[in-house]
C-alpha atoms as an extended CHARMM CRD file, in Angstrom:
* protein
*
        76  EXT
         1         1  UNK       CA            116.2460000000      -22.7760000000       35.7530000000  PROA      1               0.0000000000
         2         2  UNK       CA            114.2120000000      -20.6200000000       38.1670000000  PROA      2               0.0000000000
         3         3  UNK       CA            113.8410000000      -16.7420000000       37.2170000000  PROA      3               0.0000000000
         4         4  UNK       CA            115.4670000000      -16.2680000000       40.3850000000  PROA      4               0.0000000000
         5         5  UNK       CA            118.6110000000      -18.1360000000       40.1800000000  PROA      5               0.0000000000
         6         6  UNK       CA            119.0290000000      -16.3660000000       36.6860000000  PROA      6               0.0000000000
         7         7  UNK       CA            118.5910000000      -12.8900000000       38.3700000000  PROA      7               0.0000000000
         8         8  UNK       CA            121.9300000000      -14.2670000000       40.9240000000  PROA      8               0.0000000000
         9         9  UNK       CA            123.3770000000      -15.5910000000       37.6550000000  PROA      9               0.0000000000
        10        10  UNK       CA            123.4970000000      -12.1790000000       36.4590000000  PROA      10              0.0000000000
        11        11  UNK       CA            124.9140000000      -10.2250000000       39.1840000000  PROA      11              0.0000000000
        12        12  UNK       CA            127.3570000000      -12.7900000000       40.0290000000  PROA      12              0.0000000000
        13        13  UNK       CA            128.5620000000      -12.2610000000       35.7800000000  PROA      13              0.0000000000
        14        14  UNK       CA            128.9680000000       -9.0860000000       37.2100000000  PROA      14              0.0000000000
        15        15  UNK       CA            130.7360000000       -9.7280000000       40.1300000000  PROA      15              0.0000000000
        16        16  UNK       CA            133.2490000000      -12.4450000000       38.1210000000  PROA      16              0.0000000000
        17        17  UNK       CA            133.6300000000       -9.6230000000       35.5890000000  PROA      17              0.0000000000
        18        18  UNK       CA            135.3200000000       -7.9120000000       38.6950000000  PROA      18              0.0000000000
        19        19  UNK       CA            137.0600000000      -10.6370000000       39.8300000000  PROA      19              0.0000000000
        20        20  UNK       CA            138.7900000000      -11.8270000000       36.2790000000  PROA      20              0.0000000000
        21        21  UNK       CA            142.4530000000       -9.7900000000       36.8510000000  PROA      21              0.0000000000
        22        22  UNK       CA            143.8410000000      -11.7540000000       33.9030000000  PROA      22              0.0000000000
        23        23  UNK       CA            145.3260000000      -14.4550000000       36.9160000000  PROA      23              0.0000000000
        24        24  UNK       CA            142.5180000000      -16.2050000000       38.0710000000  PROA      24              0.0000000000
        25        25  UNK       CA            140.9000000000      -19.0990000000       35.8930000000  PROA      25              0.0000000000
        26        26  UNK       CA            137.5550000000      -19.7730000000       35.8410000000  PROA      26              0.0000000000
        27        27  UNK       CA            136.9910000000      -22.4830000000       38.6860000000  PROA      27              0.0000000000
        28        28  UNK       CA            139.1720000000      -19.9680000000       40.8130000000  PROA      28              0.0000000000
        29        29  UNK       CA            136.5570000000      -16.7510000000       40.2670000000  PROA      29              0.0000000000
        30        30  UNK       CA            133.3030000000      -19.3550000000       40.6500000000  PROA      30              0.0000000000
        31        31  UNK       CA            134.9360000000      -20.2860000000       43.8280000000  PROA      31              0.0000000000
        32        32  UNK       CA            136.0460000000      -17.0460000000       45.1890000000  PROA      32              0.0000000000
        33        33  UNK       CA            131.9340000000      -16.2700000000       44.2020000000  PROA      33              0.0000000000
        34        34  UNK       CA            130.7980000000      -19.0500000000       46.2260000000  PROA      34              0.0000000000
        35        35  UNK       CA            133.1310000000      -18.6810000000       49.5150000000  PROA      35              0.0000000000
        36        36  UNK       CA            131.5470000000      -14.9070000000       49.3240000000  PROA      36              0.0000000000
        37        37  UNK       CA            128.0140000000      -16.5290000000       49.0200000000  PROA      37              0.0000000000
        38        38  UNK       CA            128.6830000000      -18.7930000000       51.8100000000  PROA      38              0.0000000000
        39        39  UNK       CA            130.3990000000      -16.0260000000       53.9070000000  PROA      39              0.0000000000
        40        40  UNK       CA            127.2000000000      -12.6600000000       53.1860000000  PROA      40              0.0000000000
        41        41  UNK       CA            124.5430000000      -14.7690000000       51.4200000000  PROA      41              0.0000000000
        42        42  UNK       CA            123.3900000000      -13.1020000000       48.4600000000  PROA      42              0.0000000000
        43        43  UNK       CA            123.8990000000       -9.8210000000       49.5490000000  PROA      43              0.0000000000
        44        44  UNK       CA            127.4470000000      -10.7260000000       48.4800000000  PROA      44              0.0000000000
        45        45  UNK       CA            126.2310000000      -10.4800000000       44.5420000000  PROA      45              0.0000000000
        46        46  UNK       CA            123.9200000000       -8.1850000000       44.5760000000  PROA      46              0.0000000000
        47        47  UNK       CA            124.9700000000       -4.0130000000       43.5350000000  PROA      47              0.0000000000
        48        48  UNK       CA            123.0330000000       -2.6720000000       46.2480000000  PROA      48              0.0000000000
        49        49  UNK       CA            123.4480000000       -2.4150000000       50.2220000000  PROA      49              0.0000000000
        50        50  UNK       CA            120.9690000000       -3.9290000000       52.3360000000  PROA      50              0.0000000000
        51        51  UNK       CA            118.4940000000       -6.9230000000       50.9790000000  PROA      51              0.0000000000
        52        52  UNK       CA            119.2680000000       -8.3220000000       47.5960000000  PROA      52              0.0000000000
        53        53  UNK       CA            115.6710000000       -8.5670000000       46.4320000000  PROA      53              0.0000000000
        54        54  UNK       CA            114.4160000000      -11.6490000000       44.5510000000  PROA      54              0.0000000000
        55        55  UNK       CA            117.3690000000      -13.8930000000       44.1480000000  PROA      55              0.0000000000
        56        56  UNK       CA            118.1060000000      -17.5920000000       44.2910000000  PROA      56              0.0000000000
        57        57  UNK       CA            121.4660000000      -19.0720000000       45.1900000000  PROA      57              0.0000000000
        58        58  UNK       CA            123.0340000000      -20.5400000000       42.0580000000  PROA      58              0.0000000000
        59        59  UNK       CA            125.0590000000      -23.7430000000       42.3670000000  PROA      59              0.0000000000
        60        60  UNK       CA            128.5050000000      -24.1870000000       41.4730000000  PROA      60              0.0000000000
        61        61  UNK       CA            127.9690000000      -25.9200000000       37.8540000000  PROA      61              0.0000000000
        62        62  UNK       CA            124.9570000000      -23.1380000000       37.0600000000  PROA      62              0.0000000000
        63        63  UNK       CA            128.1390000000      -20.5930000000       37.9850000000  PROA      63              0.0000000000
        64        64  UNK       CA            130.1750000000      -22.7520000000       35.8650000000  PROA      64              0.0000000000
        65        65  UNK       CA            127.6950000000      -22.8790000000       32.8920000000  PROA      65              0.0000000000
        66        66  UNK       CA            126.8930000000      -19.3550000000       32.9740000000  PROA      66              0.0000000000
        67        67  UNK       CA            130.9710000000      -18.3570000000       32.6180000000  PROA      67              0.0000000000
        68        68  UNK       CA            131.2790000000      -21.1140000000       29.9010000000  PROA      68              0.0000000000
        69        69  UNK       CA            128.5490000000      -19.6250000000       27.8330000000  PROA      69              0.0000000000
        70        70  UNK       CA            129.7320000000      -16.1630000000       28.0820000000  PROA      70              0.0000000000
        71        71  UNK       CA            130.3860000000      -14.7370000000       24.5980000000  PROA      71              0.0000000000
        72        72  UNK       CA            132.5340000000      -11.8940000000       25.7940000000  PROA      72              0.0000000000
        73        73  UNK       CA            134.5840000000      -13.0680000000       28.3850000000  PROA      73              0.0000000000
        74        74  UNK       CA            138.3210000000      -13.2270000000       27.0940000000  PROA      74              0.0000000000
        75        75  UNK       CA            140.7040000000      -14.9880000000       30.2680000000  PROA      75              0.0000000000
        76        76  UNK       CA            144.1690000000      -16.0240000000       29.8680000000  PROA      76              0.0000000000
């Protein structure tokens, strides 16, 4: 994986971390990730305003993998 696409990895951990209300599953919040992605680019992951700095658009199954592999995430 590119050092970039693992900097988007981790903001958009962040960004599911916001989106996991106990309701959504997991291909729901990767989706909801990548409509946002498709709809502001990357600024839609990153914390800041303005340019997201060095970041590469992860695809769906990196999303996937990342949210798989996550230790601490508890969904219903």
């Amino acid at each position: 994986m590119d050092p970039l696409q693992t900097a988007a990895l981790a903001h958009a951990l962040d960004r599911a971390a916001e989106l996991a209300d106990g309701r959504r599953t997991v291909a729901e919040i990767v989706e909801e990730l990548l409509h946002r992605m498709d709809a502001q680019g990357l600024d839609a992951l990153s914390p800041h305003q303005g340019h997201p700095g060095a970041m590469a658009r992860p695809r769906r199954h990196e999303l996937h993998a990342a949210l798989n592999r996550h230790r601490g995430l508890r969904l219903r």
